[in-house]
DSSP file (Angstrom, degrees, kcal/mol; ACC not computed):
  #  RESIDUE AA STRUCTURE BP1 BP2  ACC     N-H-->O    O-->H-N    N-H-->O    O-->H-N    TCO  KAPPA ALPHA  PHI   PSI    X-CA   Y-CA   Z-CA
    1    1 A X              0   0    0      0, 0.0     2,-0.3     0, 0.0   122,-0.1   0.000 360.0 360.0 360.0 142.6  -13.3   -5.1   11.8
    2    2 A X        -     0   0    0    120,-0.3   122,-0.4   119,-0.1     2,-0.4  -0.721 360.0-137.9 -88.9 137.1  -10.5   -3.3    9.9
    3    3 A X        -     0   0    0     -2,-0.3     2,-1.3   120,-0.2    26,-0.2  -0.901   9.0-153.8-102.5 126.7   -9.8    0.1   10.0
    4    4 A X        -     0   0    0     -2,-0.4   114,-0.1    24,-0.1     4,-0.1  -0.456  23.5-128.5-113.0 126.7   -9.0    2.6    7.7
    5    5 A X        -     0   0    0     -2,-1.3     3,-0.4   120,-0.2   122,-0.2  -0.013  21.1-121.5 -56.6 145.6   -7.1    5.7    8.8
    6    6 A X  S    S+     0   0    0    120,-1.9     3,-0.1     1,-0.2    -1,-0.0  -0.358  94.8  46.8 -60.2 135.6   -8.4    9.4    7.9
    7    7 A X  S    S+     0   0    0      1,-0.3    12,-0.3    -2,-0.1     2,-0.3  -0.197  92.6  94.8 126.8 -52.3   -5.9   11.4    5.8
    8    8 A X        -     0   0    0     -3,-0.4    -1,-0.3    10,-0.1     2,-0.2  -0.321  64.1-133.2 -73.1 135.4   -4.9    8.7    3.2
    9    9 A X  E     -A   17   0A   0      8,-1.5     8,-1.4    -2,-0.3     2,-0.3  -0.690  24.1-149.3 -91.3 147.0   -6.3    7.9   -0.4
   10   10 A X  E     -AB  16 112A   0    102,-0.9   102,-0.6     6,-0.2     2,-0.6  -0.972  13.4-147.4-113.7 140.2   -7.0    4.7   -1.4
   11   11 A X    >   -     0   0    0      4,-1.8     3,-2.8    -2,-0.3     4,-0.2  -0.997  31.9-122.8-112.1 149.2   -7.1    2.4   -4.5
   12   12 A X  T 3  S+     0   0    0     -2,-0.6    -1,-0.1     1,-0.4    99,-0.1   0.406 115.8  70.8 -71.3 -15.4   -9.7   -0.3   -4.9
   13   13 A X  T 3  S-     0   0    0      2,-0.1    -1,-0.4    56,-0.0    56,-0.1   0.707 117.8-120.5 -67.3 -25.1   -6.5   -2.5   -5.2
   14   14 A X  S <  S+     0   0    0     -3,-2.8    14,-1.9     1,-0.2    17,-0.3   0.092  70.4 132.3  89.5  18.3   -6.4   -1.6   -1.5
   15   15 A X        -     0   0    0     12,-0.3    -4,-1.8    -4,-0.2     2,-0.4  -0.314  45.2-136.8 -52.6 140.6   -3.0    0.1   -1.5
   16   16 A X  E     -A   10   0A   0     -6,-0.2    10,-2.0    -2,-0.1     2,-0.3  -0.903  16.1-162.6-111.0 150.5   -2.6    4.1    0.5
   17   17 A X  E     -AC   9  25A   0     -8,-1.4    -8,-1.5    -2,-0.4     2,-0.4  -0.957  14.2-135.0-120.5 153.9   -1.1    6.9   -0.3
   18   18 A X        -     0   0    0      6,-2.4     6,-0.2    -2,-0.3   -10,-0.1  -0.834  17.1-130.8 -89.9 136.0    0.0    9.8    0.8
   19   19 A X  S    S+     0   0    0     -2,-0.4     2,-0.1   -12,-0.3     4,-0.1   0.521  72.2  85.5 -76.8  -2.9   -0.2   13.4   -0.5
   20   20 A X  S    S-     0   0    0      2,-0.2     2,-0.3     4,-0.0     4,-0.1  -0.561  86.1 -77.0 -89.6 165.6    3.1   14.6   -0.4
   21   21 A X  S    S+     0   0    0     -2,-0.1     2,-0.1     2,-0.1    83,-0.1  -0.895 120.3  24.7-118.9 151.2    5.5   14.5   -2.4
   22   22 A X  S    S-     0   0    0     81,-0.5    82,-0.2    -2,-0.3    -2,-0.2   0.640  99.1-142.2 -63.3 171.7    7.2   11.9   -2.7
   23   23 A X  E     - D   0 103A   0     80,-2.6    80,-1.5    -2,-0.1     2,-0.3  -0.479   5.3-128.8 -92.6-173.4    4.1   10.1   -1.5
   24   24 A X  E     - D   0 102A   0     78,-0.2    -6,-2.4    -6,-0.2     2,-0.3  -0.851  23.6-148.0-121.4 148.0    4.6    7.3    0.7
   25   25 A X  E     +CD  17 101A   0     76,-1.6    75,-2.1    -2,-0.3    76,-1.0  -0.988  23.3 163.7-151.6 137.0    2.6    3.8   -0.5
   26   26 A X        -     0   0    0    -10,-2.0     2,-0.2    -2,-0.3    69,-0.1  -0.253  37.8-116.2-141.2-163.4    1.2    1.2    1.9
   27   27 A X        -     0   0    0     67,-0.5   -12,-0.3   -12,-0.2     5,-0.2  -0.546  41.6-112.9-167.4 102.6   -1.3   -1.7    1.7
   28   28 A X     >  -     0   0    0    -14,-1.9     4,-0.9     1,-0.2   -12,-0.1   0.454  16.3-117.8 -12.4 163.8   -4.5   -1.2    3.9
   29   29 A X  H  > S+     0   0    0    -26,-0.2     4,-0.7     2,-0.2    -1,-0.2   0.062 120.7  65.0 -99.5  24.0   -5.3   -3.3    7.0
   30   30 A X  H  4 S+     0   0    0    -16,-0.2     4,-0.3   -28,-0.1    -1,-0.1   0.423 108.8  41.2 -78.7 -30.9   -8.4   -4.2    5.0
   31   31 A X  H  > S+     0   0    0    -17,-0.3     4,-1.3     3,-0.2    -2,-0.2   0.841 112.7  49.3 -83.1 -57.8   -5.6   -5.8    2.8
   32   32 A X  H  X S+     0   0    0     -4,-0.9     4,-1.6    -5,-0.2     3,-0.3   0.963 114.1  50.4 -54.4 -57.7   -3.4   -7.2    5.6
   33   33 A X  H  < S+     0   0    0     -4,-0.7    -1,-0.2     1,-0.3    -2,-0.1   0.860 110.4  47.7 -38.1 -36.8   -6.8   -8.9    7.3
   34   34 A X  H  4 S+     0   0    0     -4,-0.3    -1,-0.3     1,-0.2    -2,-0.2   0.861 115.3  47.9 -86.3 -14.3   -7.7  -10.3    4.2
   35   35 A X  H  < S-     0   0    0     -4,-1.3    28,-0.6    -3,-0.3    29,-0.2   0.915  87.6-154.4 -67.7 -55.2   -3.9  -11.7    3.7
   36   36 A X     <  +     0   0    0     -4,-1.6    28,-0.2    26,-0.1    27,-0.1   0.241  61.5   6.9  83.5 150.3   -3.3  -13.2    6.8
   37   37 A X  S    S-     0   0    0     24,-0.2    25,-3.2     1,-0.2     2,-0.3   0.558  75.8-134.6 -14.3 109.1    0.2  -13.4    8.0
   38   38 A X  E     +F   61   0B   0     23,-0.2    23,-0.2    49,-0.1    50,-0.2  -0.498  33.5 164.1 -71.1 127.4    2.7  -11.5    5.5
   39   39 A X  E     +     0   0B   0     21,-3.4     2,-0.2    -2,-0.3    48,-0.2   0.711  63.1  17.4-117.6 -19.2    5.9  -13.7    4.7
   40   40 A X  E     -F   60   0B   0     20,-1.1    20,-1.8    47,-0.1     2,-0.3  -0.952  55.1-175.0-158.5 124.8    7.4  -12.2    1.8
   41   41 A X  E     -F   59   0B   0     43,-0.3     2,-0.7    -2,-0.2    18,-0.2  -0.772   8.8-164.7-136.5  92.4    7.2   -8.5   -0.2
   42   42 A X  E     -F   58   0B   0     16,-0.7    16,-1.6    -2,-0.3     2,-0.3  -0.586  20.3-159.0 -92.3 131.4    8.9   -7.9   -3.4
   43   43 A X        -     0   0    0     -2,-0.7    14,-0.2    14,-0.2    58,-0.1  -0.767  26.6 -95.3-113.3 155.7    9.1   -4.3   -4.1
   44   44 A X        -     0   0    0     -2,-0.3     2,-0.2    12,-0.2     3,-0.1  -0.348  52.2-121.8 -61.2 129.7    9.6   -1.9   -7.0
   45   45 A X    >   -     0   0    0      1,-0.1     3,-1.5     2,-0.1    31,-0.2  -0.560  39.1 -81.1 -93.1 171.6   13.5   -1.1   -7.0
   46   46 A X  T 3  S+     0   0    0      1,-0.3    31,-0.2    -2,-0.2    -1,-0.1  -0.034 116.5  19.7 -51.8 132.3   14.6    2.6   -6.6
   47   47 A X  T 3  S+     0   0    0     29,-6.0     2,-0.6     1,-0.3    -1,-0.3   0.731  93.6 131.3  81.9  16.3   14.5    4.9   -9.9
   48   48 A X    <   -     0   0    0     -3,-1.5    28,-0.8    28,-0.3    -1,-0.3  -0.808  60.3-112.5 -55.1 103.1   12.1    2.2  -11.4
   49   49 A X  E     -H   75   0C   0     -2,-0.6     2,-0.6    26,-0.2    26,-0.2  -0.323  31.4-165.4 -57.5 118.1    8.4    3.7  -13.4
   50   50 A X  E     -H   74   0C   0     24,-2.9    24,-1.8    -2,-0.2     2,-1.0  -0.861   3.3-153.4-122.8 140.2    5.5    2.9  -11.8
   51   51 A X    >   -     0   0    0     -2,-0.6     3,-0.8    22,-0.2    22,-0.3  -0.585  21.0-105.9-131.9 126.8    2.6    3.2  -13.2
   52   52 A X  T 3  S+     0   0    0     -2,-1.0    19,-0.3    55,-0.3    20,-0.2   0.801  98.7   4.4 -18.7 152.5   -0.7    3.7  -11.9
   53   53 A X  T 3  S+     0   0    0     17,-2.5     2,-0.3    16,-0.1    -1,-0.2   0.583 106.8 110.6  68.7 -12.6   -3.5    0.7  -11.7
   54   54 A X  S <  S-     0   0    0     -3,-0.8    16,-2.4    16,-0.5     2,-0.2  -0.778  82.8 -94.9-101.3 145.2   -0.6   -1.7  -13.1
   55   55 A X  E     + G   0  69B   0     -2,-0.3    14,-0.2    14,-0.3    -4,-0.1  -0.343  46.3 167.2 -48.2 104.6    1.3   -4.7  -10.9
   56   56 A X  E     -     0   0B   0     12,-0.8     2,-0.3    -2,-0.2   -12,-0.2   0.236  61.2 -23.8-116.7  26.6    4.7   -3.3   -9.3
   57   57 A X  E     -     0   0B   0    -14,-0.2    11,-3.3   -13,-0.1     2,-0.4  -0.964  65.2-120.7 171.0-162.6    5.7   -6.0   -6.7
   58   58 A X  E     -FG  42  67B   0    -16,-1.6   -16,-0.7    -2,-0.3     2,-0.4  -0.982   3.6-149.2-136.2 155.5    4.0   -8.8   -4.6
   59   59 A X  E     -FG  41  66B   0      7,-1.6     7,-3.0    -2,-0.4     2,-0.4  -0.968  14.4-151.1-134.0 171.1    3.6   -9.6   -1.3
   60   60 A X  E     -FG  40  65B   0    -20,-1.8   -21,-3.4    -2,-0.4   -20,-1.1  -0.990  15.1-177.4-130.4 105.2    3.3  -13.5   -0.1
   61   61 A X  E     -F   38   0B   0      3,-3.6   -23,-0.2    -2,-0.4   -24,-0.2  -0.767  48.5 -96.6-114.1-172.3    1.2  -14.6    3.0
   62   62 A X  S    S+     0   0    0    -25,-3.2    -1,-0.2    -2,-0.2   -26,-0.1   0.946 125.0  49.0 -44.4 -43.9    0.6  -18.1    4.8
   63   63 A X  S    S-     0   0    0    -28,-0.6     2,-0.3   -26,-0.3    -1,-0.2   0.679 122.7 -32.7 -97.2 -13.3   -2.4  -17.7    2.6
   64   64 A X        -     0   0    0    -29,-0.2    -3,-3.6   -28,-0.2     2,-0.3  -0.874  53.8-120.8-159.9-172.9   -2.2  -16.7   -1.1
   65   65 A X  E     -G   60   0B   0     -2,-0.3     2,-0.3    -5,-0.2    -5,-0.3  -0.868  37.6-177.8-133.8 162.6    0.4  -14.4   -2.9
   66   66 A X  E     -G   59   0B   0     -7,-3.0    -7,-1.6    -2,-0.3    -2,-0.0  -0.909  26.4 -89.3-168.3 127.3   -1.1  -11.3   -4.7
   67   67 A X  E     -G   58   0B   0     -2,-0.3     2,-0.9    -9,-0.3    -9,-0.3   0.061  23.5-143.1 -29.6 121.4   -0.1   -8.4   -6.9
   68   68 A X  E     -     0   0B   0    -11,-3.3   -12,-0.8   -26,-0.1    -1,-0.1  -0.481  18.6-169.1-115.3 104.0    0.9   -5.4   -5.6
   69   69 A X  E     -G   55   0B   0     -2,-0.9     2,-0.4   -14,-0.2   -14,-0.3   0.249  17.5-131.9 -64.4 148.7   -0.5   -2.7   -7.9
   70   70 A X        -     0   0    0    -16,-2.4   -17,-2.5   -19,-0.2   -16,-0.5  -0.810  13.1-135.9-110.6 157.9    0.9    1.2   -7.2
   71   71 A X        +     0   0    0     -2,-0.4    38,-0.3   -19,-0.3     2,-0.2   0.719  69.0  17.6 -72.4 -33.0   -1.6    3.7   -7.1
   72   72 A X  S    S-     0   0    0     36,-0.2     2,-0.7   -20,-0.2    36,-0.2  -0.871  79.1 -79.0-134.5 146.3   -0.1    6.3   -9.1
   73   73 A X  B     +I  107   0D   0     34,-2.6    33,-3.2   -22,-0.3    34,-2.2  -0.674  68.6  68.3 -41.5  93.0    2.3    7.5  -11.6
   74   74 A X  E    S-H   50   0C   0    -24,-1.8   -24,-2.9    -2,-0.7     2,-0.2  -0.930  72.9 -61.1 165.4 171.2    6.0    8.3  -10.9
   75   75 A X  E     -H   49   0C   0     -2,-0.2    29,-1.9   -26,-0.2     2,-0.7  -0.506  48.2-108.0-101.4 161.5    9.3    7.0  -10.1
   76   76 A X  B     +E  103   0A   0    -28,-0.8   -29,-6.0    27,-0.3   -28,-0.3  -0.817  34.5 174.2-107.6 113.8   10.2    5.2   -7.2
   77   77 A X        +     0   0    0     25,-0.8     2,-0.2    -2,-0.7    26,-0.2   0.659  68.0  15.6 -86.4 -41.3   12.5    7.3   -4.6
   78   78 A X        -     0   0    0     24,-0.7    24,-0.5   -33,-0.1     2,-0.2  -0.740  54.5-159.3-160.7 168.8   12.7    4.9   -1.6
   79   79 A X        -     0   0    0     -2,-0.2     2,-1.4    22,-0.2    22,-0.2  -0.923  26.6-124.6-163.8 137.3   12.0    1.6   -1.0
   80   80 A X     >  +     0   0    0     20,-1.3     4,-1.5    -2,-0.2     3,-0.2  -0.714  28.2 177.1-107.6  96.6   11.4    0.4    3.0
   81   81 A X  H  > S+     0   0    0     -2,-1.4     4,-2.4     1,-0.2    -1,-0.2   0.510  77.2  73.8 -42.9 -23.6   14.0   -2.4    3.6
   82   82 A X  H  > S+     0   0    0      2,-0.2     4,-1.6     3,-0.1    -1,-0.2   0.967 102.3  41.7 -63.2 -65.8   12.8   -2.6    7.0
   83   83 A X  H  4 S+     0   0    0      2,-0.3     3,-0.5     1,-0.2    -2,-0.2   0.912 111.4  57.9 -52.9 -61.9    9.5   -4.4    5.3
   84   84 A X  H >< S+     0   0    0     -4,-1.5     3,-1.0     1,-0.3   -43,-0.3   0.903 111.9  40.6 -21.3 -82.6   11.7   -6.5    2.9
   85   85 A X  H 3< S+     0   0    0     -4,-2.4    -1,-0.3     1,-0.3    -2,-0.3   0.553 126.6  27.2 -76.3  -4.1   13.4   -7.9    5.5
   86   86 A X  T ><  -     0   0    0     -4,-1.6     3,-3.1    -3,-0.5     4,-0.3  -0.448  61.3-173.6-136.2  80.6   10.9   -8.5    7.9
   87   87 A X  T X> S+     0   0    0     -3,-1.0     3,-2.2     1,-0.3     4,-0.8   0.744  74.9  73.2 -41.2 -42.4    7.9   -8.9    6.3
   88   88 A X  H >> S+     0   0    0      1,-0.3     4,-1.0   -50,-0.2     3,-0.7   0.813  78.6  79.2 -29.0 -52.4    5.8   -9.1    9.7
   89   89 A X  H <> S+     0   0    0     -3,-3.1     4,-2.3     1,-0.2    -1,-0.3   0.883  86.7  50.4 -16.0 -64.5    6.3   -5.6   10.0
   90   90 A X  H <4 S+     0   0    0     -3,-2.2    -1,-0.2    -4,-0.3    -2,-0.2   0.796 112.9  49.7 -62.3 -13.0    3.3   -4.7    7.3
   91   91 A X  H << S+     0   0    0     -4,-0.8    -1,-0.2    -3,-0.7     3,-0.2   0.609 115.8  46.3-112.1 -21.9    0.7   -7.2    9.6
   92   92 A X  H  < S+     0   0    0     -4,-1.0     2,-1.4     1,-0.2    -2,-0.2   0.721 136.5   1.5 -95.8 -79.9    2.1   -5.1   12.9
   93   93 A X    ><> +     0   0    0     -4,-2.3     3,-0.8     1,-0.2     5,-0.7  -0.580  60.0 167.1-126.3 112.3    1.7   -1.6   11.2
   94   94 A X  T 3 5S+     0   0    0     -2,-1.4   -67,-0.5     1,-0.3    -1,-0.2   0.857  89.8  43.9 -80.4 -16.8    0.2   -1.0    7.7
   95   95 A X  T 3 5S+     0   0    0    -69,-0.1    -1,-0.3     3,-0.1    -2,-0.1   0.025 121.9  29.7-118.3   2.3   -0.1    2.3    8.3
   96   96 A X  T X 5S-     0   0    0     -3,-0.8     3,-1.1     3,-0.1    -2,-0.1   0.130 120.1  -0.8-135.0-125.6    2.9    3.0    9.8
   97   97 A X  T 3 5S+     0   0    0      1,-0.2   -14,-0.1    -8,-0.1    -3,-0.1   0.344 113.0  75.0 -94.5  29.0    6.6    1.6    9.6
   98   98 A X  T 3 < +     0   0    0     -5,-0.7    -1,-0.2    -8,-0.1    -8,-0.1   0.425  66.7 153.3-143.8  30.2    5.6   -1.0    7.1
   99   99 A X    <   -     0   0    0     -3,-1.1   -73,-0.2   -73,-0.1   -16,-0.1   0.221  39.4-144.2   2.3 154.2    5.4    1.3    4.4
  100  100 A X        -     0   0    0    -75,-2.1   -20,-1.3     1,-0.3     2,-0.3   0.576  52.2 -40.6-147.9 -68.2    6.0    0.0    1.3
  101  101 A X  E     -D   25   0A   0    -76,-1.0   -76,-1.6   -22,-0.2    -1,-0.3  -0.903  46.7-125.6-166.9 160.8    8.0    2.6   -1.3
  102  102 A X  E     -D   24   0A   0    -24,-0.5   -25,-0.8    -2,-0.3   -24,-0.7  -0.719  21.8-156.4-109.7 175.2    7.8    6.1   -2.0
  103  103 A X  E     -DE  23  76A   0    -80,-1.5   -80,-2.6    -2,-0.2   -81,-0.5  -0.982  25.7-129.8-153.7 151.5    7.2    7.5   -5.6
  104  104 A X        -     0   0    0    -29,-1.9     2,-0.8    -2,-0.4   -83,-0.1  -0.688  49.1-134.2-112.2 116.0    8.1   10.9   -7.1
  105  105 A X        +     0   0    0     -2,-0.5   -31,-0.2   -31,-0.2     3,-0.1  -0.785  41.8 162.6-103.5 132.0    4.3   11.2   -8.5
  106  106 A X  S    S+     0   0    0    -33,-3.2     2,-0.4    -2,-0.8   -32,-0.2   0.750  74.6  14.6-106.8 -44.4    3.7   12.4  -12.2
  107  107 A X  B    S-I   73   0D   0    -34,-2.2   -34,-2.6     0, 0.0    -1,-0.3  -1.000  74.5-131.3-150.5 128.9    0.3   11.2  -12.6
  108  108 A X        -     0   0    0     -2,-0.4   -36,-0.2   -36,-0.2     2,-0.1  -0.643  18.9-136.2 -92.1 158.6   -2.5   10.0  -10.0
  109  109 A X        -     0   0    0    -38,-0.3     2,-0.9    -2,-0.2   -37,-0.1   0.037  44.8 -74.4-102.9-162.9   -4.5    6.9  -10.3
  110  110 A X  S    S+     0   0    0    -39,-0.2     2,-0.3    -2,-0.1   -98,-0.3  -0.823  70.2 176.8-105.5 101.5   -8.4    6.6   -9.7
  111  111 A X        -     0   0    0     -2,-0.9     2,-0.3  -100,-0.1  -100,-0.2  -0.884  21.9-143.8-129.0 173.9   -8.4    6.8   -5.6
  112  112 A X  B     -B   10   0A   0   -102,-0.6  -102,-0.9    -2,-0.3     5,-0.2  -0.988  23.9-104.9-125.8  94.1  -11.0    6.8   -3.4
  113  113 A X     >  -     0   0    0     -2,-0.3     4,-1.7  -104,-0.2     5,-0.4   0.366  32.9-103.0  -5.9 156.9  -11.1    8.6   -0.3
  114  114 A X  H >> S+     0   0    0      1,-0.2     4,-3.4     2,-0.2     3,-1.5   0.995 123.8  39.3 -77.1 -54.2  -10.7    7.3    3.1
  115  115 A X  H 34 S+     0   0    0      1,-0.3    -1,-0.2     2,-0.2    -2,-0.1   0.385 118.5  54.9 -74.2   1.6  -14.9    7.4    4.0
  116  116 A X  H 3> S+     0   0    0     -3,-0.3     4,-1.2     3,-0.1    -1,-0.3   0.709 114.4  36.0 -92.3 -35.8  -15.3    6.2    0.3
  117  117 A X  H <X S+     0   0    0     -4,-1.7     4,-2.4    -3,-1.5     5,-0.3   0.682 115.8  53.8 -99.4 -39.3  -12.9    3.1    0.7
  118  118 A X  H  X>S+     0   0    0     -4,-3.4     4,-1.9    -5,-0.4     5,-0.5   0.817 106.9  44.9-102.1  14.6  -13.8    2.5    3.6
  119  119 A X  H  45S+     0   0    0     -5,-0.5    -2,-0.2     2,-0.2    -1,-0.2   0.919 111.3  60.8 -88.4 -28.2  -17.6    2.2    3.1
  120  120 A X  H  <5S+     0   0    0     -4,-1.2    -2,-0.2     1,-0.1    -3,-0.2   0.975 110.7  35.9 -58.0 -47.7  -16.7    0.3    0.3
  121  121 A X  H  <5S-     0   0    0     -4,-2.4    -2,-0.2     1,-0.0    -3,-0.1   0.740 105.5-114.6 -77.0 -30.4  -15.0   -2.3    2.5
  122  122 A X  T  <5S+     0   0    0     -4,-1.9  -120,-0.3    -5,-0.3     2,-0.2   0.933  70.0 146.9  91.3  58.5  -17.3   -2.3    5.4
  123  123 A X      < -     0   0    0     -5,-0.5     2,-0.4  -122,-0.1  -120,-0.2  -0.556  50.0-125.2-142.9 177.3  -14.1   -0.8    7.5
  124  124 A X        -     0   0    0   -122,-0.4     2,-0.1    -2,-0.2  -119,-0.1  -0.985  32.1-122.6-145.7 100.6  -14.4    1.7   10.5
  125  125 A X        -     0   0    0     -2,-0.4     2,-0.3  -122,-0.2  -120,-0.2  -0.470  31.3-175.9 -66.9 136.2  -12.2    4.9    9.9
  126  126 A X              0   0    0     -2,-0.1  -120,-1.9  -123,-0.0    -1,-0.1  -0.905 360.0 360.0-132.9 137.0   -9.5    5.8   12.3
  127  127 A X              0   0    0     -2,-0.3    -2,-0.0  -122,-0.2  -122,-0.0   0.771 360.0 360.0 -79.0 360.0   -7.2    8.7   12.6
């Protein structure tokens, strides 16, 4: 069962965020499960608009490729290169050092809480 950590916002796309600013922007392990082995992640580059609900990158597994939508509204600060180059990374820790970008937030998107996302997903919250 996938777990989704306490602390974090969600969007139904199954991207996290964080509440500071900038926030830091992820892709669930509800998201990673359902992906199966990450191979590739094209990311929004720095000083780029993103804007909430809308397609800002991709990621690529053994098993499909899929949109990766940003949660929110704002420009993009950081970018994790670490991830880029070793896509494996996100499948070891989504919640962690395979981060995704950070974003100067202007406007928040329609998220979900952590005990809201994951009761949607049938996921087991973890701090």
């Amino acid at each position: 069962m996938s777990t989704v950590r306490t602390g974090l916002q969600y969007s139904v796309e199954h991207e996290w965020i964080t509440s500071e600013t900038p926030a830091t922007v992820g892709v669930s392990e509800v998201a990673v499960d359902a992906l199966g082995e990450i191979v590739y992640v094209d990311l929004p580059e720095v000083g780029a608009t993103v804007t909430a609900g809308q397609p800002c990158g991709e990621i690529e597994s053994t098993k499909s490729a899929s949109e990766l939508f940003s949660p929110v509204t704002g420009e993009v600060t950081e970018v994790n290169d670490a991830a880029v180059a070793d896509p494996a990374i996100i499948n070891a820790e989504p919640y962690g050092a395979g981060w995704l970008f950070r974003v100067a937030t202007t406007e928040a998107g329609p998220l979900l809480s952590a005990e809201e996302y994951a009761a949607a997903n049938d996921a087991e919250l973890s701090e």
